[in-house]
N, C-alpha and C positions, 0 to 999 in steps of 0.2 A: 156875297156868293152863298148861297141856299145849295145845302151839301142834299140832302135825301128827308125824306118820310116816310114815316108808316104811318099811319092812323090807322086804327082799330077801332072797333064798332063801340060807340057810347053810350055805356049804361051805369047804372048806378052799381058799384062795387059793393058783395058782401064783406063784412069783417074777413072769411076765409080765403074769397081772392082776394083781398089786400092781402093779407099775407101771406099767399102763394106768390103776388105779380113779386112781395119784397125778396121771396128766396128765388125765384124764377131769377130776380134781376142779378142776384150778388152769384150767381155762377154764369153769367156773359162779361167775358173779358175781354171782348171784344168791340168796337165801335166801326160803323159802317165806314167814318172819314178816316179812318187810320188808312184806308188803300188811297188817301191823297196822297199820303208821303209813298206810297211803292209810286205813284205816276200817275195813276187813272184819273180821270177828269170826273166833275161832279156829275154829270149827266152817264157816264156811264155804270157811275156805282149807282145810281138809283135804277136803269134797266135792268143792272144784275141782280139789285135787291127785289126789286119789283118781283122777276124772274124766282127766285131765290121763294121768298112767300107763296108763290102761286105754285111749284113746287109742292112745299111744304104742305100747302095744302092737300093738293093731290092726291099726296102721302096720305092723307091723316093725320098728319104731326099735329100738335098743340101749339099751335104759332106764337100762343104767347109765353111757351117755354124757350123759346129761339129768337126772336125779335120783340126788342122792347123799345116801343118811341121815347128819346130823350132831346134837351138842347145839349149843344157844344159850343163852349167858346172856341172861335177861330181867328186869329188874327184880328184878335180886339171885335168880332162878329158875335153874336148869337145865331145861333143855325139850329133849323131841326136835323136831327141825326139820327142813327137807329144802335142800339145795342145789339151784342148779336153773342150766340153761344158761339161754343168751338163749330159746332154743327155747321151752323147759320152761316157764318165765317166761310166755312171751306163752299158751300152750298153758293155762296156770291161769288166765291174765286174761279168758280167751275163755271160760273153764268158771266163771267167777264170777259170782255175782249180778248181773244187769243193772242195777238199779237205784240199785246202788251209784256216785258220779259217775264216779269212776277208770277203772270198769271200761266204764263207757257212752261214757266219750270215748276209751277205748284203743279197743273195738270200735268207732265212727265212724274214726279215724284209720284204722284197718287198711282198713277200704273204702272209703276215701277213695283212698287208696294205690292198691288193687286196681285200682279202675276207671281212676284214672288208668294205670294200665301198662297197660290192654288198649284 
């Protein structure tokens, strides 16, 4: 079962991104297959993340402050996977299937939130 991917554009790394991608990476505590255990199916986390990226980009964001491609073992598998900050994280839960429970009570909390702040 092949969870998700990012691939990013391949060039040769300066000493500097290498160690930007190594701090970039140790603040995503997050992994794109952790939403297997909420329910979501592999195909849907990679829409969302796909979603998610494309996004990101839109933004501006520095994509490879938010999404870092990694493997994961999964049930005895190797898988590509994605790392993801808290950002990235919320940014897939928002592009995920609504009717999934996880993803329907993360998007009420978040406007829950909002209104209260304004």
């Amino acid at each position: 079962m092949q969870v998700i991917a990012y691939t990013g554009i391949s060039e040769k790394p300066s000493g500097i991104d290498e160690f930007l991608d190594a701090f970039f990476i140790r603040q995503m505590n997050y992994l794109a297959s952790d939403l297997l255990q909420e329910g979501l199916w592999p195909e849907e986390i990679a829409s969302a993340l796909a979603r998610a990226i494309r996004i990101s980009e839109a933004a501006n964001l520095d994509v490879r402050r938010h999404f870092a491609p990694v493997y994961t073992q999964i049930n005895q598998q190797i898988m590509k996977d994605c790392r993801l900050s808290r950002l990235a994280y919320g940014l897939v839960l928002l592009n995920a299937r609504p009717d999934r429970p996880v993803v329907a009570q993360w998007q009420l909390k978040l406007l829950r939130q909002f209104f209260e702040a304004s």
